[in-house]
N, C-alpha and C positions, 0 to 999 in steps of 0.2 A: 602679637603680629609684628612683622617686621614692619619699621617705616618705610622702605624703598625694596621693590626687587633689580638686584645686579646686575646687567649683563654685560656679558665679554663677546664680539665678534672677530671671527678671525675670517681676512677678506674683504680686500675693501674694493672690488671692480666693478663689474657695471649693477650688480643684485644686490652685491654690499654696502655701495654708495647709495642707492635707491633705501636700504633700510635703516641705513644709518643717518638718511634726511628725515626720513617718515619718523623717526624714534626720537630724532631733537625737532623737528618743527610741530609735529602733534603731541608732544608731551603732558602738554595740557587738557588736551580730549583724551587722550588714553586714560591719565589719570582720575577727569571725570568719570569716565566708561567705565573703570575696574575699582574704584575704590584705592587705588595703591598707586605710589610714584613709580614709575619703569625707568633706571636709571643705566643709561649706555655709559657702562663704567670705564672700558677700555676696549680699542679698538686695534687688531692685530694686521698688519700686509707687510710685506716687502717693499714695498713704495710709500713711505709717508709724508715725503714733500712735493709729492703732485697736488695740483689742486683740485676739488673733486665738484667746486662749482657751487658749493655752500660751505662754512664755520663750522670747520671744526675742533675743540680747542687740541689745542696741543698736547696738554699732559695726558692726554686717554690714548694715544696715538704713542705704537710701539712697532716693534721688529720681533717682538720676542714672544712669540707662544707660550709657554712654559708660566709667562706673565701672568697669562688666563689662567692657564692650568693649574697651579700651584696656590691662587686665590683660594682661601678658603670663601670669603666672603660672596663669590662669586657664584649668583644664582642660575645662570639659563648661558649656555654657552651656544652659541652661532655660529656653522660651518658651513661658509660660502665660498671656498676653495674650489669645488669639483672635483673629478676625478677620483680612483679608487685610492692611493697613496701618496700624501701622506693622512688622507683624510680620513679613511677608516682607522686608522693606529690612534690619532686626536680625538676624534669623537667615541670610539673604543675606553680611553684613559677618561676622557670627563667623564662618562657613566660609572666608572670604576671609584669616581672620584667624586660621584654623590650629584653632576651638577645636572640637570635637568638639559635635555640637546634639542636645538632646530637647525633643520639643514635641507636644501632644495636638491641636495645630489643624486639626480633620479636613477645614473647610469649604478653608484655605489650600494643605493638601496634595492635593484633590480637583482644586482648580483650577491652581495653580502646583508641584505637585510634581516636575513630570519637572523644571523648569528648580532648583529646591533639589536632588533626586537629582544631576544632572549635575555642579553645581557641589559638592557635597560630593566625588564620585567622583574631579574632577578635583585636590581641594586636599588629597585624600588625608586625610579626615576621618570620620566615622562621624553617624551618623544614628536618634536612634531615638524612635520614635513608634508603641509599643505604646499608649498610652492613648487615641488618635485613634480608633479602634473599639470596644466592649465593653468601655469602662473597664476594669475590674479584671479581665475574663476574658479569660486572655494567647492569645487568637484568633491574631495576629501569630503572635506564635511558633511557634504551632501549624503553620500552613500552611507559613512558610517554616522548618522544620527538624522538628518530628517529623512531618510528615506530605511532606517530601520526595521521598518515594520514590513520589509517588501523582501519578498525572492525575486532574484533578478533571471529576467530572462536571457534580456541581451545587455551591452555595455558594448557602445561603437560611440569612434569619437576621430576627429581628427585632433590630433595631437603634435603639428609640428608647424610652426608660421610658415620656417622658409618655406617648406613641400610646398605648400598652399598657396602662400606665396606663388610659387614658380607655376604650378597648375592654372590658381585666377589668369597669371597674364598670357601664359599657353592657350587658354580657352578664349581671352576677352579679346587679344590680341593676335592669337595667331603665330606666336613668335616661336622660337625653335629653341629647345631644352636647354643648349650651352650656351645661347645668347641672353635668357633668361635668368641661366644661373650666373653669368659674369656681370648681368646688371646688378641682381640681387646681393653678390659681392661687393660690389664697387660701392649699393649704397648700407652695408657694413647689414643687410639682413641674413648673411649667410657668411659661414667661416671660411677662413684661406683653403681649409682642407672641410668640402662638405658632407664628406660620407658619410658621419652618423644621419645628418638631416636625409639627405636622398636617398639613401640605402634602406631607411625603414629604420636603424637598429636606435636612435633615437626615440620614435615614436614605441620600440618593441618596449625600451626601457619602462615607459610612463604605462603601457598594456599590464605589464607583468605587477606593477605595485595598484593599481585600481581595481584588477582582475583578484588580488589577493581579498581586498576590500569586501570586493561586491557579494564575490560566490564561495571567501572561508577556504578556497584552498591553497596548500603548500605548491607557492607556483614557482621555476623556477626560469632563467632567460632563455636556456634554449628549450623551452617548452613552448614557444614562438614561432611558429613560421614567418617568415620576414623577406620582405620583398620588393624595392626600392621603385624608383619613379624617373631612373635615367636612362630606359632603355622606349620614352615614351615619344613621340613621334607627334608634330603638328595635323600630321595626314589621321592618326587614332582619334585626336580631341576632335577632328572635324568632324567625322565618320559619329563618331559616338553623339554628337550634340544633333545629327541629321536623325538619328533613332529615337533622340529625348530624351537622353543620359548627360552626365557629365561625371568628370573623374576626378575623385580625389583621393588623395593615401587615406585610407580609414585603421584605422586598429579596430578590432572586433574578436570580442567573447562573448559564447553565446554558449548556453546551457542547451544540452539536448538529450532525447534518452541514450545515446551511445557515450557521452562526455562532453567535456569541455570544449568546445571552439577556440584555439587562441592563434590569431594572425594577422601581420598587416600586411598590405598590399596594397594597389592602385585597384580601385573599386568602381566602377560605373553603378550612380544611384539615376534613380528619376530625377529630372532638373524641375521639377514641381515640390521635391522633400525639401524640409527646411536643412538637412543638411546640405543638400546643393546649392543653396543660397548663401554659404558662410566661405568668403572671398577675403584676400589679400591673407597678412599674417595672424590672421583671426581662428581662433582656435572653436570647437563644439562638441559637447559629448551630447549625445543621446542613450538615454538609459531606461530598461521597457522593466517594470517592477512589476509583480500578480497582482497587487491594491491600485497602486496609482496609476498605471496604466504607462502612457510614454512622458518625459521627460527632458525637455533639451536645454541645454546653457549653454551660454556662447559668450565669449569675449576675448580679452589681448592674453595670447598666452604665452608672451615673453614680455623683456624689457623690461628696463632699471624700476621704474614703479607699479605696474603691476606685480609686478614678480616679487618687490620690496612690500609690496601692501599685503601678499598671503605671507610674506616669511614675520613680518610683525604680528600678523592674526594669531599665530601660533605663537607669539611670545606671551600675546595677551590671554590667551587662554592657560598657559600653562601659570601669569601671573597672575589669575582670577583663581586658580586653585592653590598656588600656594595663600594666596590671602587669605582664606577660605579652610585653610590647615588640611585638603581634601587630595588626595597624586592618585592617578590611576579611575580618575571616573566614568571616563572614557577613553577605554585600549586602544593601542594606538593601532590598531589595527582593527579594530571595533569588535575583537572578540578576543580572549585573552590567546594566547601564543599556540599554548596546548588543545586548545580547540581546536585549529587549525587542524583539517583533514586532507591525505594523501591527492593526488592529484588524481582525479580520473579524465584522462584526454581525449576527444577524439582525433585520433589522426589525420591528418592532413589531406592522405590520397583516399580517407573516407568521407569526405564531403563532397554532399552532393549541391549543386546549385547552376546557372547560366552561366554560360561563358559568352566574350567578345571572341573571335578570330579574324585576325589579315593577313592572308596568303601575300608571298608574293612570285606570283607564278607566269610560265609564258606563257607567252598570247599563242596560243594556238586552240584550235578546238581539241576537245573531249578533257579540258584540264579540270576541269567543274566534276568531272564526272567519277574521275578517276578519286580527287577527294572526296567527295560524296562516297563512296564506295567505300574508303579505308571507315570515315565516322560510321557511317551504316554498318560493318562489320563488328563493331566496337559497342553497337547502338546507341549512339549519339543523332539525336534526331535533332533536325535544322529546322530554324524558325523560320529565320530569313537570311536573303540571302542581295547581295549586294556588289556590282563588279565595275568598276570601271576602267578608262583606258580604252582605244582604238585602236584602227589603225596598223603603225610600221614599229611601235612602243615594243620593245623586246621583253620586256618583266607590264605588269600589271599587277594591280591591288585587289585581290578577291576577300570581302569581307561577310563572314558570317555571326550571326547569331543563334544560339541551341538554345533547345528544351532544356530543362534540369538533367541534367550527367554527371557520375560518378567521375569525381579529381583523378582515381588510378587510370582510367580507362582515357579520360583528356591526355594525360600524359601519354599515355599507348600508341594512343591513337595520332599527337602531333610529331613522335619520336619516327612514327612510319611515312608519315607524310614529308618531313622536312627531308627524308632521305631519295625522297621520288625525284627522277632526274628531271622534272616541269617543275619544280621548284626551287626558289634563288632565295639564300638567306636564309634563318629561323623565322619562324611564324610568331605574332606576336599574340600572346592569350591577353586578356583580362578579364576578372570575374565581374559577377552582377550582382548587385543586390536589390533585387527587388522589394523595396521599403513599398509600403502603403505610406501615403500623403500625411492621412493622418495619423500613423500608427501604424504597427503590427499587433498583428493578433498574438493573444498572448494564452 
């Protein structure tokens, strides 16, 4: 057995700094924990005379990839780069090149995963990428090994701080979308450019590699509907928390007899679910298995050391197997590659479920009526129904709530309505999920 496992990280910013403190100041508990010395042999960025806020020596510290890569000695190689290139081409070569990979790049393995899976599976390597989902809450693991024993029904999760972020202070405060998001900037919780975060394709990223996990199939990104959180309105969080909802972006796959469910969107749940209660940039999945029933975990799911404490997890597992002489105990996908089955979907404009709606229409009589007419045509039947506004107000808020409705015939039916001349603006939908408090039925 070897005395020490190698590693080379390339990336030293805010995830890489985080795991490359966690790997020298725990050195010592790692080594108790696994039997084996975990030695950060060299460390790879384009910046190596910034200071990163702890020691770190010098001669580990390079410019030069290749450093890593041409190691033979070099057991577990670390890519905390991002992005699709040049990261897939690097972690591509190290599996070619024998060396075992962890890497948190959820957008790269959304899109290129099956073709890195295959290639590790074939060169006889390992793979791990617990930190790509729920930073520090070891999600991963969960699914494929203590919850193994379960077919999963559902898997719903908030998966993004900023969203959440921006939603909490919309809800707690009242405040308005873009004021919200330029605080959220300003205190570095959100990027200069935030569209992956508010447009959903973030959260679609972390759906699509959990969703592969939970339900075994070949899933790919635009097999997503995706649906962002910028088109949301202080007047909707008010409206929605006066009916007992609150809204947050959820990601959501659900198993049904037609197929797969896979979508994010801004979601009104009960404000009694323990997922309504998961505020600021706190992350949560809930996961409903046929044995154990519901499932929730919650914690920080970004930031330099959460996010460093799951990419370490995976080093240490993969250093617990090589000391152990054992690669491949658990796939990294928890089923080998080939297992992996075709994608059955349901599409999008097949789901049925509650929607929110807010007109905004003029004030004049018979406008209730005429909308009512087009849903009832459609048969969308209304639960309730909600209007306010007086007076000399030229537009008004008309807000409804349905029964369960078919998503094609929503569409139908707001496409006819938005064009009716008592109506100003697009209508704004959002869907419902009605969770039980404790659970869904499963």
């Amino acid at each position: 057995m070897k005395d020490a496992i190698n590693v080379g990280l390339l990336g030293l910013g805010t995830v890489g700094s985080g795991t490359a403190r966690i790997l020298q100041e725990q050195s010592g508990l790692l080594e108790q924990r696994t039997g084996v010395r975990i030695r950060l042999a060299r460390i790879c960025d384009k910046d190596i005379t910034t200071s990163r806020g702890f020691p770190i020596p010098p001669e580990i510290l390079t410019t030069d990839v290749r450093s890593l890569l041409d190691d033979p000695e070099l057991d577990i190689f670390i890519e905390l780069i991002g992005g699709i290139e040049p990261a897939k081409t690097f972690l591509l070569e190290a599996i070619q090149k024998g060396k075992h990979i962890v890497t948190a790049n959820k957008a790269l393995l959304a899109t290129h995963g099956h073709e890195i899976f295959r290639a590790a599976a074939a060169h006889g390597v390992e793979v791990g990428f617990e930190a790509s989902v729920g930073g520090g809450i070891p999600v991963l693991k969960a699914v494929k090994e203590g919850l193994v024993a379960n077919r999963f029904h559902t898997v719903m999760g908030i998966m993004n701080g900023t969203a959440n972020y921006i939603l909490t202070r919309m809800t707690n405060e009242g405040m308005a979308f873009q004021d919200v998001l330029a605080e959220a900037q300003a205190l570095g919780y959100a990027e200069a450019d935030p569209t992956y975060d508010i447009e959903g394709i973030d959260t679609a990223h972390k759906l699509v590699i959990i969703a592969t996990l939970a339900f075994g199939n070949l899933i790919e990104f635009s097999d997503v509907y995706t649906e962002g959180i910028s088109r949301l309105s202080p007047l909707d969080v008010s409206f929605t928390k006066e009916f007992g909802y609150r809204i947050k972006l959820l990601a959501i796959a659900r198993n049904t007899d037609d197929g797969l469910e896979l979508r994010v969107h801004p979601t009104m749940i009960p404000s009694g679910h323990p997922l309504a209660q998961v505020d600021g940039a706190y992350n949560a999945f809930y996961l409903v298995g046929d044995s154990v029933g519901s499932v929730l975990l919650c914690g920080l799911g970004a930031g330099q050391m959460p996010t460093g404490s799951a990419v370490v997890a995976d080093v240490v597992d993969i250093a617990r197997n090589l000391a152990k002489g054992t690669i491949g105990r658990v796939p990294a996908l928890g089923l080998p590659c080939d297992a992996l089955i075709p994608l059955k979907k349901n599409p999008m404009d097949s789901l049925v479920g509650r929607y929110y709606f807010r007109f905004s229409a003029v004030n004049r009589p018979g406008v209730l009526a005429r909308i009512s007419g087009v849903l009832g045509d459609l048969g969308i039947s209304i639960a309730s129904v909600v209007q306010k506004g007086h007076g000399k107000e030229v537009s008004v808020p008309i807000v409804m709530l349905t029964h369960r409705a078919n998503e094609a015939r929503v569409r139908q039916a707001l496409k006819e309505i938005d064009a009716l001349d008592v109506i100003s603006g697009k209508t704004m939908v959002i869907r419902i999920e009605d969770l039980q408090i404790l659970g869904e039925n499963v």
